[in-house]
N, C-alpha and C positions, 0 to 999 in steps of 0.2 A: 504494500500500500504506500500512497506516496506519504512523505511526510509533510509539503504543503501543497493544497488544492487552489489553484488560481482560478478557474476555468473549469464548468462544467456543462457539457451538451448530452442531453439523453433525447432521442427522436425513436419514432416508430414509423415504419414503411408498411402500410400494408398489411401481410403475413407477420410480421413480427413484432406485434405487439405485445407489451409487456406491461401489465396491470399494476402500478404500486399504487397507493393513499399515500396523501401528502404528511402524515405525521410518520410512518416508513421511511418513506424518503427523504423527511427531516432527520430521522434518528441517522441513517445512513450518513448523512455528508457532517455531521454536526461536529466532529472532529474537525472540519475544513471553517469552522465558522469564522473563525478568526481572520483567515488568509482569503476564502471564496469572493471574489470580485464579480465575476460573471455566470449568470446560472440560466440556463435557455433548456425551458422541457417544455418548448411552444408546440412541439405537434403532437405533445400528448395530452391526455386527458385525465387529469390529476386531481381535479377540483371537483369533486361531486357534489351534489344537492346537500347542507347542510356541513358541510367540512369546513372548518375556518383553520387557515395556518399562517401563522404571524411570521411574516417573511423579512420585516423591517427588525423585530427582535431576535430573529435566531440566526440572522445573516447581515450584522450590521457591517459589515464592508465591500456589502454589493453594490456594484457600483451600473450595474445591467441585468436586466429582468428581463427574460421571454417567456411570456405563460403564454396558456391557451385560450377562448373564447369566455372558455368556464369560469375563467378568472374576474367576469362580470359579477361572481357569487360572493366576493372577497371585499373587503370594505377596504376605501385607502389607506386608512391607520395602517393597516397589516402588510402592504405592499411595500408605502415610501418609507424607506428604512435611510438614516442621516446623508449616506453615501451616494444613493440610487439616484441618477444623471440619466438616465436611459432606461424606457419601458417600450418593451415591443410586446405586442396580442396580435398572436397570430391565430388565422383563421386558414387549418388547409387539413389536416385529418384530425380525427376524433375516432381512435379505433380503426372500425375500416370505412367510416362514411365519408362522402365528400361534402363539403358546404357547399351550399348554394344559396344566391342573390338574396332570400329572404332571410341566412343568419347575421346578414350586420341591417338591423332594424332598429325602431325606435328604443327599445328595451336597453341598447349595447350604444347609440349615442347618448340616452342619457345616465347611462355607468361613466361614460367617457367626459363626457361635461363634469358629473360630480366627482370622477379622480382628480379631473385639471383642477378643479376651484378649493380642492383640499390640498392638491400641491403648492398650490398660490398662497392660498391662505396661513399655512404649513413653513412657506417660505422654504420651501424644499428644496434639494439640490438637482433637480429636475431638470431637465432643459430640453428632453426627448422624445418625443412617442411616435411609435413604429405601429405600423398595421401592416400585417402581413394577411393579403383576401385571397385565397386563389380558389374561388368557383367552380363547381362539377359542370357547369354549364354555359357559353355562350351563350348570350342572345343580348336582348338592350340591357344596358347597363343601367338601372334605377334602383329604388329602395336604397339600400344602405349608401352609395356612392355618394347621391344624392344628397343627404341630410350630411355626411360627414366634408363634403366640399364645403356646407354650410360653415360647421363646426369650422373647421379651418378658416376660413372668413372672418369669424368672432373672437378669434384668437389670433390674429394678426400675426 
């Protein structure tokens, strides 16, 4: 094992997914809390209905966050941890499904409106947020794209 963890990426493709709970997967790296900077388990699906996992207190030197859609379930206390400069949600598998056009909806702009105004508020070390969309489906681009061009607009 190493003895410090800078950088961690867990992804699932498809066939290989791999089921943890996020207090598993806290216990796991929690040796690294000290030294973890970077933590990206954006294309899994870690965050289930009713889970809460304090990401700001058990990883205060992360300084980059990629979770997954799910993470609209997470209040921002739990996210913006001192360090946290960079937040990416990404939206591309969950298991074996693919998103499509109606998972970034009103529901996930106004999760996205109330992180930024807790980041703001917070004074946080903030300065980033990534949306990663990648759609099972072509066709007109509306719903979620829509409302979040807004979003960006409002926040200049």
């Amino acid at each position: 094992m190493a003895k410090k963890l800078f950088h961690f990426k867990m992804s699932n493709y498809y066939r290989h997914y791999i089921p943890v709970d996020l207090p598993t997967f806290g216990s796991i790296l929690a040796i690294h809390k000290d030294t973890l900077q970077t933590l990206d388990i954006g294309c899994s699906s870690f965050c289930g209905p009713g889970v809460l996992f304090d990401f700001a207190t058990r990883f205060p030197c992360l300084e980059v966050l990629r979770l997954s859609q799910s993470a609209v379930l997470l209040e921002a206390d739990l996210l913006l941890g001192p360090k946290l400069r960079k937040f990416g949600w990404v939206f591309i598998l969950s298991g074996f499904t693919c998103k499509n056009w109606t998972q970034l909806g009103s529901r996930e702009e106004g999760w996205l409106r109330g992180f930024t105004k807790a980041a703001i508020s917070k004074r946080s070390a903030l300065k980033k947020i990534e949306i990663k969309f990648t759609p099972e489906h072509w066709g007109s681009m509306g719903g979620g794209w829509i409302s979040m061009g807004s979003y960006r607009q409002d926040q200049g």
